[in-house]
NUDRENDO-431311 format. One record per atom (N, C-alpha, C): residue in one letter; chain; atom name; z negated, y, x negated. Coordinates in nm, 2 decimals. Example, Ala and Ser with C-alpha at 12.3 -4.5 7.8 and 13.67 -1.06 7.14 Angstrom:
! NUDRENDO-431311
R resn chain name     up  north   east
R    A     A    N  -0.78  -0.57  -1.32
R    A     A   CA  -0.78  -0.45  -1.23
R    A     A    C  -0.78  -0.33  -1.32
R    S     A    N  -0.71  -0.22  -1.28
R    S     A   CA  -0.71  -0.11  -1.37
R    S     A    C  -0.79   0.00  -1.29
This chain:
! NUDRENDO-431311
R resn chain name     up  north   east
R    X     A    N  -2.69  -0.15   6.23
R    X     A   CA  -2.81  -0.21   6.21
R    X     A    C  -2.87  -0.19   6.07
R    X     A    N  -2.78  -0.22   6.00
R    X     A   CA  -2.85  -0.20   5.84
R    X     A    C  -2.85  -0.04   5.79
R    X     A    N  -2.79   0.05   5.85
R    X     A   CA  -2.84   0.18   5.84
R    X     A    C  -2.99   0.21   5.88
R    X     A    N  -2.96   0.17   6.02
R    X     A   CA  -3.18   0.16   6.10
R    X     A    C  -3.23   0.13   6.00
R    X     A    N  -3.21   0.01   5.93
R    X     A   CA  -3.31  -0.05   5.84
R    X     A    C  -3.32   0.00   5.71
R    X     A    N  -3.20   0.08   5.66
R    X     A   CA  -3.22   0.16   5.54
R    X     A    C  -3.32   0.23   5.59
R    X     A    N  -3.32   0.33   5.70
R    X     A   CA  -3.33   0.45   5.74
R    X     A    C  -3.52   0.41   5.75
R    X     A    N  -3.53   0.34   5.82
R    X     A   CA  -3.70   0.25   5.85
R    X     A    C  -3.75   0.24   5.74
R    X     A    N  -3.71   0.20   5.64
R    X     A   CA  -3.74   0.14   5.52
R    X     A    C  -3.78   0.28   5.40
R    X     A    N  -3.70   0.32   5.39
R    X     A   CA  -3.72   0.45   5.31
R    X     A    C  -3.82   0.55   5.40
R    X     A    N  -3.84   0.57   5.55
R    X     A   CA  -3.93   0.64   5.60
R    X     A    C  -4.10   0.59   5.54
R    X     A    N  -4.11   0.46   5.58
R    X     A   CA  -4.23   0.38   5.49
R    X     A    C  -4.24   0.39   5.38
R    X     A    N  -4.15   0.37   5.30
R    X     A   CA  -4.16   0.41   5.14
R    X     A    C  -4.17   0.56   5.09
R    X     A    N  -4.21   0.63   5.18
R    X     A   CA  -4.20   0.75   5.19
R    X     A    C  -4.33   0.77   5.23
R    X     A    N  -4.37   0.74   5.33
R    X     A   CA  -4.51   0.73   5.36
R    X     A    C  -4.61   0.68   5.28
R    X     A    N  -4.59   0.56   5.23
R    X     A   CA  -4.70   0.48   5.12
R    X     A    C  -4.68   0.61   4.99
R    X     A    N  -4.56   0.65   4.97
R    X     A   CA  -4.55   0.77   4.81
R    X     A    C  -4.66   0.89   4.85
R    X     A    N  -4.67   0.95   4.97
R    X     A   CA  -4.75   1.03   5.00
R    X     A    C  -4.89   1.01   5.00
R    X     A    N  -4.90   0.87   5.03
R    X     A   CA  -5.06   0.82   5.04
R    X     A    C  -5.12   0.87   4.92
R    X     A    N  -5.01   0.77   4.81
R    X     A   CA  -5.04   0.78   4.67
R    X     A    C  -5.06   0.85   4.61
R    X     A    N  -4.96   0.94   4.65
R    X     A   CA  -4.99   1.12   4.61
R    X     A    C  -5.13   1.17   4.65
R    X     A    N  -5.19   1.18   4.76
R    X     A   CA  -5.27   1.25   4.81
R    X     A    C  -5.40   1.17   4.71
R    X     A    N  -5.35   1.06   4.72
R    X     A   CA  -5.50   1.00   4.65
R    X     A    C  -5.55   1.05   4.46
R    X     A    N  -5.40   1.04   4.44
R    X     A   CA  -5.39   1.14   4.33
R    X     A    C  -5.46   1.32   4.26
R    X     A    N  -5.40   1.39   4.39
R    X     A   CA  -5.44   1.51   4.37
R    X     A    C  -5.60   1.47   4.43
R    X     A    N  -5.65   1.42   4.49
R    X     A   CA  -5.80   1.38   4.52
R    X     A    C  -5.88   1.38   4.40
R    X     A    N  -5.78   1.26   4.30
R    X     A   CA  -5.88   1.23   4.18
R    X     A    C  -5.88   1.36   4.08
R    X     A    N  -5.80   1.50   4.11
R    X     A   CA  -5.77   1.59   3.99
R    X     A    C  -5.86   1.62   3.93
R    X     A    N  -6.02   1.64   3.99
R    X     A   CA  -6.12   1.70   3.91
R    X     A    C  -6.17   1.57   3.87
R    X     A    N  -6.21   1.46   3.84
R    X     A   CA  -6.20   1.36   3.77
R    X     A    C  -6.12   1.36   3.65
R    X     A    N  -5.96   1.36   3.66
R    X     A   CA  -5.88   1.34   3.55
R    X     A    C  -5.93   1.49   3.49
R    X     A    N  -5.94   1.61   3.53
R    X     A   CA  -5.98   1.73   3.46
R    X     A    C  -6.10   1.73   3.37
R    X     A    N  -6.17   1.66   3.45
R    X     A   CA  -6.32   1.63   3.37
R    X     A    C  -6.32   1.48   3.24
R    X     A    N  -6.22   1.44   3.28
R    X     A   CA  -6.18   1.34   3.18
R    X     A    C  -6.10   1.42   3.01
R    X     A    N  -6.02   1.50   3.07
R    X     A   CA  -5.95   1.58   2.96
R    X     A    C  -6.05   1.68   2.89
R    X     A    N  -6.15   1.76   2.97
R    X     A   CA  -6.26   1.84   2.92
R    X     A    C  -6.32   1.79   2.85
R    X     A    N  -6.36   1.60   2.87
R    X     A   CA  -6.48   1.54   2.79
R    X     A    C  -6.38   1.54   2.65
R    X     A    N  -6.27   1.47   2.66
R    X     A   CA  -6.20   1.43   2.51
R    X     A    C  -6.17   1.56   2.46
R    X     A    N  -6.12   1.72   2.53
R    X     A   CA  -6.11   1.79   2.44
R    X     A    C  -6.26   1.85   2.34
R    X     A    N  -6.34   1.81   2.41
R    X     A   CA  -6.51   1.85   2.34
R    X     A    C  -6.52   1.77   2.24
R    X     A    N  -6.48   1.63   2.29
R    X     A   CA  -6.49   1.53   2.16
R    X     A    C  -6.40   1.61   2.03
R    X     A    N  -6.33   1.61   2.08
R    X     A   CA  -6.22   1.72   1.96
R    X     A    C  -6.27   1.78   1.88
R    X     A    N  -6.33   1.88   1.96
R    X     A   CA  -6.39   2.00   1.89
R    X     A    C  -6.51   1.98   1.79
R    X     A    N  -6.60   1.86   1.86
R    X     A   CA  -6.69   1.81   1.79
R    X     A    C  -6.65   1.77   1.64
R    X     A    N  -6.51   1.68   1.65
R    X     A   CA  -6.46   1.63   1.52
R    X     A    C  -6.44   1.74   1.42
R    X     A    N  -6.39   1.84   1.47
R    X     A   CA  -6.34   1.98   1.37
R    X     A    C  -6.44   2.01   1.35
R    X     A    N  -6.57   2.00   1.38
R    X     A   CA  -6.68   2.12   1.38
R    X     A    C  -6.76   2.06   1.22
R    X     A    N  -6.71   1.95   1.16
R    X     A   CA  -6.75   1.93   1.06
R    X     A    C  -6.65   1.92   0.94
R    X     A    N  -6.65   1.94   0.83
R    X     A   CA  -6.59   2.01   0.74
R    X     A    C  -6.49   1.95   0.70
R    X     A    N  -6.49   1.80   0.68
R    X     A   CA  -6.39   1.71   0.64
R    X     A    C  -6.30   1.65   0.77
R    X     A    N  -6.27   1.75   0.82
R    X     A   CA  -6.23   1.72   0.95
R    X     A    C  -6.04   1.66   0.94
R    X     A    N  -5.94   1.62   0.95
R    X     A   CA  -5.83   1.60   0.89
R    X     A    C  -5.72   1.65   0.98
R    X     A    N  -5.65   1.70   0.93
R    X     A   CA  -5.49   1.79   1.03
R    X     A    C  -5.52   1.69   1.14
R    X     A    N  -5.49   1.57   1.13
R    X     A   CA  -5.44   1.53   1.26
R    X     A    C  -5.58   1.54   1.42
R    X     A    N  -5.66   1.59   1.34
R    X     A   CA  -5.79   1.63   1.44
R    X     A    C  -5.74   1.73   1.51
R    X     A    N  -5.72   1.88   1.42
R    X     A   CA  -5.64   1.97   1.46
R    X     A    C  -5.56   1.94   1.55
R    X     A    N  -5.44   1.94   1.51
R    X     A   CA  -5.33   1.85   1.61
R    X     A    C  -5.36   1.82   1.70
R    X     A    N  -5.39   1.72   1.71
R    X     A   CA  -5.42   1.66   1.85
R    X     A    C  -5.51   1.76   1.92
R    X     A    N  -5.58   1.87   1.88
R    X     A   CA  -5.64   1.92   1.96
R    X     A    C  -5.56   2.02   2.02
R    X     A    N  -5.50   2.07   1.93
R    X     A   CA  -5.42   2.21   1.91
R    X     A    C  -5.31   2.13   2.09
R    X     A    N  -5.22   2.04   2.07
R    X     A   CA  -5.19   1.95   2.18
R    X     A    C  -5.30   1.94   2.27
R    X     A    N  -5.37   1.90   2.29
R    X     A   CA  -5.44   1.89   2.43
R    X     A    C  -5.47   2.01   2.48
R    X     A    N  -5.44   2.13   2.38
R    X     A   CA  -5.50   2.27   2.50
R    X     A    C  -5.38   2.35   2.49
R    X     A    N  -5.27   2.34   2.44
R    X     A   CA  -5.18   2.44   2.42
R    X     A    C  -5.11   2.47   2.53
R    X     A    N  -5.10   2.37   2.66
R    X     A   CA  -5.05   2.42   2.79
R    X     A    C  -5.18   2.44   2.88
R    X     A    N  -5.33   2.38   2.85
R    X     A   CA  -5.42   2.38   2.94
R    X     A    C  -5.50   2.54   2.94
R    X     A    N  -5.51   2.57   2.83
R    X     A   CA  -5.59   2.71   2.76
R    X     A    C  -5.55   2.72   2.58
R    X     A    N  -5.44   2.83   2.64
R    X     A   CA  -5.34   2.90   2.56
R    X     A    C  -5.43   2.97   2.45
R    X     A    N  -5.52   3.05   2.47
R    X     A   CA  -5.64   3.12   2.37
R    X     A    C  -5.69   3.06   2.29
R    X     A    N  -5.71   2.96   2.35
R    X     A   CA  -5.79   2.81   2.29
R    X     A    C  -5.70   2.76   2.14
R    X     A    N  -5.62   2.74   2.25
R    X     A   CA  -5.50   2.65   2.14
R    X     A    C  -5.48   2.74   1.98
R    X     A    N  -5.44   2.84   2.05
R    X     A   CA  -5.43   2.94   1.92
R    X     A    C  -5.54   2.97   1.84
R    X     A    N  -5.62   2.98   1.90
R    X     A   CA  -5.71   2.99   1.78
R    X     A    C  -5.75   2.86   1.74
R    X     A    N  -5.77   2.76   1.73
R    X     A   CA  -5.75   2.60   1.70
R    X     A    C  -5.67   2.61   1.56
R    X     A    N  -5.52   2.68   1.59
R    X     A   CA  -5.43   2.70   1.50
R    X     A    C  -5.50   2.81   1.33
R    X     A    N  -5.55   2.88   1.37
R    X     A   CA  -5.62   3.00   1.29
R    X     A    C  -5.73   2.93   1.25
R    X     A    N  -5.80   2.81   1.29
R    X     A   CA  -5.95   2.79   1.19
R    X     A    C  -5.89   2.67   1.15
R    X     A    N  -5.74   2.63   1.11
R    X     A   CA  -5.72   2.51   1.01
R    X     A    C  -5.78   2.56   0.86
R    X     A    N  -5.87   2.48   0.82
R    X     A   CA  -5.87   2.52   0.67
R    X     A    C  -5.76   2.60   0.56
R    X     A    N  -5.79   2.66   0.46
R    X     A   CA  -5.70   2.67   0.42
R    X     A    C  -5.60   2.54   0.31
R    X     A    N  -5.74   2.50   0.29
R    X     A   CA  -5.74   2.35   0.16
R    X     A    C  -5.67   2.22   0.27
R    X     A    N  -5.69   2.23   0.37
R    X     A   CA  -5.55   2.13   0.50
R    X     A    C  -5.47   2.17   0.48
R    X     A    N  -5.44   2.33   0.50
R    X     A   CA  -5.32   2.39   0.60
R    X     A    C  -5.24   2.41   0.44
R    X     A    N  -5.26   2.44   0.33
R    X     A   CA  -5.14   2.40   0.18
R    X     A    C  -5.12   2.29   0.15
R    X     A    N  -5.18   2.18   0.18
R    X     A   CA  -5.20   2.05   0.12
R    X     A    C  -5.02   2.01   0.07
R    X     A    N  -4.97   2.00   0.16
R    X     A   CA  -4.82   1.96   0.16
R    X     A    C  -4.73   2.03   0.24
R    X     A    N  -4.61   2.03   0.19
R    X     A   CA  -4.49   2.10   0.26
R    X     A    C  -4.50   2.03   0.41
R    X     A    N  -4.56   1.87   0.46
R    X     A   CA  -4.52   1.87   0.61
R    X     A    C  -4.61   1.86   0.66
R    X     A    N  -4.74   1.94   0.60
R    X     A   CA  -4.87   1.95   0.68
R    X     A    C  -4.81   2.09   0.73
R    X     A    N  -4.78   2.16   0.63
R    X     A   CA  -4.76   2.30   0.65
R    X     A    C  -4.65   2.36   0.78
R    X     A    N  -4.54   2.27   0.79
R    X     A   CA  -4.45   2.27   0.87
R    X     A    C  -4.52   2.20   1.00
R    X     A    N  -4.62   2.07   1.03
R    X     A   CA  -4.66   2.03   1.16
R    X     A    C  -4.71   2.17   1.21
R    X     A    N  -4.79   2.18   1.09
R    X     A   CA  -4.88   2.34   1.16
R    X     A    C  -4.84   2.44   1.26
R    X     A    N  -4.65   2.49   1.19
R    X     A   CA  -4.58   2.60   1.23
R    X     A    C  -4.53   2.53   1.36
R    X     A    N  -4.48   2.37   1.35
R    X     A   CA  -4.43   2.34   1.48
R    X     A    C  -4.55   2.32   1.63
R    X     A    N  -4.68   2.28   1.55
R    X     A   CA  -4.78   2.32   1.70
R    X     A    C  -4.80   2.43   1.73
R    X     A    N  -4.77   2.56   1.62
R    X     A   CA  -4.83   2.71   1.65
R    X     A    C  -4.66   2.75   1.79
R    X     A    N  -4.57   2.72   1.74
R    X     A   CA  -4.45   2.74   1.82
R    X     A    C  -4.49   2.68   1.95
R    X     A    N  -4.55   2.55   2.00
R    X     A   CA  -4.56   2.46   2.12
R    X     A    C  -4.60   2.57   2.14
R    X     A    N  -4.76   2.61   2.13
R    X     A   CA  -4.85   2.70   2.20
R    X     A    C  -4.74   2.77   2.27
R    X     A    N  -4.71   2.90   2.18
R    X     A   CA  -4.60   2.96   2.26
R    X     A    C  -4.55   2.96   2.34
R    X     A    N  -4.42   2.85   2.30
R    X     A   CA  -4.36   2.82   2.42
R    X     A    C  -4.41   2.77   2.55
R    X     A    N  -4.54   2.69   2.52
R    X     A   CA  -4.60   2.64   2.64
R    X     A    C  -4.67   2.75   2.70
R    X     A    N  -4.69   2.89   2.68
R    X     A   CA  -4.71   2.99   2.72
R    X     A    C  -4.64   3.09   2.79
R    X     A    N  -4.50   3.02   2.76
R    X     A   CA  -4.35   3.12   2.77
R    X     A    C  -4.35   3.23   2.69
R    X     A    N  -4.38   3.21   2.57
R    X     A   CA  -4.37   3.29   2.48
R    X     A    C  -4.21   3.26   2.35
R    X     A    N  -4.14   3.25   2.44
R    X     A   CA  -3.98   3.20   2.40
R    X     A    C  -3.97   3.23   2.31
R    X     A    N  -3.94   3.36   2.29
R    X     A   CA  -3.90   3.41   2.19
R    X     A    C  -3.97   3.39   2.03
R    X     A    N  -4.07   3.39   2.10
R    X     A   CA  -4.18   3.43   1.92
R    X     A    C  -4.20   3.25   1.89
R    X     A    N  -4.17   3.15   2.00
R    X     A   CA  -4.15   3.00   1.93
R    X     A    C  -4.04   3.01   1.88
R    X     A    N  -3.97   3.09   1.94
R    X     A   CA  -3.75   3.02   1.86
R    X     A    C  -3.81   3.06   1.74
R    X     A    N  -3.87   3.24   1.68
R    X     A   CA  -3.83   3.26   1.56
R    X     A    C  -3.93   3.19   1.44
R    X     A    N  -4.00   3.14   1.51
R    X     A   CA  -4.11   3.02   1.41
R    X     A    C  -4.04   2.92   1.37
R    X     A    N  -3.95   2.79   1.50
R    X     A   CA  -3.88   2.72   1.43
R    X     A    C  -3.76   2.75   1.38
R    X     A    N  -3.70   2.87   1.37
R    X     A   CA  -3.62   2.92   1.33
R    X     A    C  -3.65   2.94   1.16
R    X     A    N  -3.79   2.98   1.16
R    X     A   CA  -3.78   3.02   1.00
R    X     A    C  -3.87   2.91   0.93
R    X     A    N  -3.85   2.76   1.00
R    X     A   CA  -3.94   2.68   0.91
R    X     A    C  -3.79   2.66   0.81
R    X     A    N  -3.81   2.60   0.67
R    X     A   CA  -3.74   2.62   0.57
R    X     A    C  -3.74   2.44   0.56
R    X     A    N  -3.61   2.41   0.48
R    X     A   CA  -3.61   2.31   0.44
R    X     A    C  -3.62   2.19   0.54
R    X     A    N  -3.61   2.16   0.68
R    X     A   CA  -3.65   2.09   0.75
R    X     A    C  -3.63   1.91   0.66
R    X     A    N  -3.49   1.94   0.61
R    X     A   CA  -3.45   1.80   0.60
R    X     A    C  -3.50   1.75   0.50
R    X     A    N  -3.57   1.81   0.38
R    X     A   CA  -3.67   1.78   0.27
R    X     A    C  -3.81   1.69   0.39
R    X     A    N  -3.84   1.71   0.51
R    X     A   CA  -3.94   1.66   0.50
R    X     A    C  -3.95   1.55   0.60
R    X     A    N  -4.05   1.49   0.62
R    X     A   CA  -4.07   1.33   0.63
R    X     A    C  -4.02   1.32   0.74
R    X     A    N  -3.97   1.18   0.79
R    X     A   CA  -3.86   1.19   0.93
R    X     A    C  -3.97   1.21   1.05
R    X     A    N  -4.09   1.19   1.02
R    X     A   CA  -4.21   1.21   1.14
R    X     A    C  -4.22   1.32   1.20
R    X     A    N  -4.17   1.43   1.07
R    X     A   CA  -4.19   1.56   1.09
R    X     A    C  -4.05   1.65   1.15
R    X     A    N  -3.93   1.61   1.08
R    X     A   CA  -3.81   1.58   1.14
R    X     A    C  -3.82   1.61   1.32
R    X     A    N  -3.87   1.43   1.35
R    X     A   CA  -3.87   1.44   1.50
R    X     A    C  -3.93   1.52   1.57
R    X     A    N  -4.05   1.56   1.52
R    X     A   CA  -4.13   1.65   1.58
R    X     A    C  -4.08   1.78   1.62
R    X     A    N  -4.02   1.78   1.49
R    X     A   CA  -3.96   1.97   1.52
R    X     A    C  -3.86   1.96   1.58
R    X     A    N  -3.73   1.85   1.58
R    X     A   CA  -3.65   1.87   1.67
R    X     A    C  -3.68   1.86   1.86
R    X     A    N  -3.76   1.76   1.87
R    X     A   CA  -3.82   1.75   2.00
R    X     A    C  -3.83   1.82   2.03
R    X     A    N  -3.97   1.96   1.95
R    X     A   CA  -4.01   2.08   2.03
R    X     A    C  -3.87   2.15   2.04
R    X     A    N  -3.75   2.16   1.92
R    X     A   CA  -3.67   2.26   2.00
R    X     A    C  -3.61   2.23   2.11
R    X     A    N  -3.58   2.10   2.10
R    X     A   CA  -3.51   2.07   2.25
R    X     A    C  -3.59   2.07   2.38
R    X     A    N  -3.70   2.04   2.35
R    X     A   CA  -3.82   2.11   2.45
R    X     A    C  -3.82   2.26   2.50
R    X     A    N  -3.78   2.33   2.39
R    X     A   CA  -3.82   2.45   2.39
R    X     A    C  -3.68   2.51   2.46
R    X     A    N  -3.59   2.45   2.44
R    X     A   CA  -3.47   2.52   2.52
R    X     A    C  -3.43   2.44   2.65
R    X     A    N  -3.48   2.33   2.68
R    X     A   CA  -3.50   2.26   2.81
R    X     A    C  -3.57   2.37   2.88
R    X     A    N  -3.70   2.42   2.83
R    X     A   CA  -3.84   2.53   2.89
R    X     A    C  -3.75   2.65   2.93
R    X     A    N  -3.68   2.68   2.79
R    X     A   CA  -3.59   2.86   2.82
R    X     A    C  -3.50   2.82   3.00
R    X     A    N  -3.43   2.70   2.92
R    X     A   CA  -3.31   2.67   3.06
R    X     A    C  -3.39   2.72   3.18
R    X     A    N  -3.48   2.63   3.22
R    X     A   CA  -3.57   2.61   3.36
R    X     A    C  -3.63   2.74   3.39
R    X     A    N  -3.67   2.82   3.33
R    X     A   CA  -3.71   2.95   3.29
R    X     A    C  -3.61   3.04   3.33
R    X     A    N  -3.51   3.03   3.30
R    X     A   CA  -3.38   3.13   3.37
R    X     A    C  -3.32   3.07   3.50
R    X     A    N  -3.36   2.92   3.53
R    X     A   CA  -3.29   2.88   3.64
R    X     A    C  -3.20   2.88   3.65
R    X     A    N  -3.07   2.90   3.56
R    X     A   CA  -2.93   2.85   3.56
R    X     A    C  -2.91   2.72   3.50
R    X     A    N  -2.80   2.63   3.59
R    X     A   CA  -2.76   2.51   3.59
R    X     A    C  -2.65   2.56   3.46
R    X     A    N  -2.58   2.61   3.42
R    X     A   CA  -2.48   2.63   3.34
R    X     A    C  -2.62   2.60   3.18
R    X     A    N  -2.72   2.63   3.14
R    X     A   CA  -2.79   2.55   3.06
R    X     A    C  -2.87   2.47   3.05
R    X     A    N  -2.89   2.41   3.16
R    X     A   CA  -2.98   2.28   3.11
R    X     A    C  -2.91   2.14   3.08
């Protein structure tokens, strides 16, 4: 009897997840048009001169898995008077330029970016995390990418 009732129970809970799901992929062009409004907002913020890294950033992030072209060039119109400012402006930069990539499957050309940022542990532990995330990100992406269980 309490197997039935597992068995009943999880069929229902199973049904209500699908509802939920479906109602979800319903809303996609909504949530799409929600992401399009804020990444315009973005763009608006950059489009004036005193615009600050983390405008970039966050933008450079909101398109680097949605529109790859985008993203990168995002990367290429950082100022130059931003992009020297400091050793962990200069390193966020290299680690969003690497996301792109990898969020492209461009594996290889992210490993050799975080590979050749210099000095990691000179710089601020914000920046630290960041760059370790992406690599563990980035080799979580390779793993799933080859489909063998022996690396993920």
């Amino acid at each position: 009897m309490n197997i039935l009732f597992t068995i009943l129970l999880s069929v229902f809970t199973l049904s209500e997840d699908l509802t939920i799901l479906d109602y979800e992929l319903d809303q996609s062009i909504i949530y799409d048009a929600q992401h399009e409004h804020y990444i315009d907002s973005l763009r608006q913020c950059i489009g004036r001169s005193d615009a600050p890294l983390d405008t970039y950033l966050e933008l450079i992030e909101a398109t680097a898995s949605y529109q790859f072209d985008s993203a990168y060039n995002y990367v290429q119109m950082i100022p130059q008077n931003i992009r020297y400012t400091n050793p962990d402006q200069q390193t966020m930069i290299k680690i969003q330029e690497a996301f792109i990539y990898f969020s492209a499957g461009l594996f290889k050309e992210a490993l050799d970016i975080l590979d050749n940022i210099p000095n990691i542990q000179r710089c601020s532990r914000l920046v630290q995390a960041r760059y370790y995330n992406r690599f563990s990100r980035l080799y979580f992406d390779m793993a799933t990418y080859a489909g063998g269980q022996f690396y993920k």
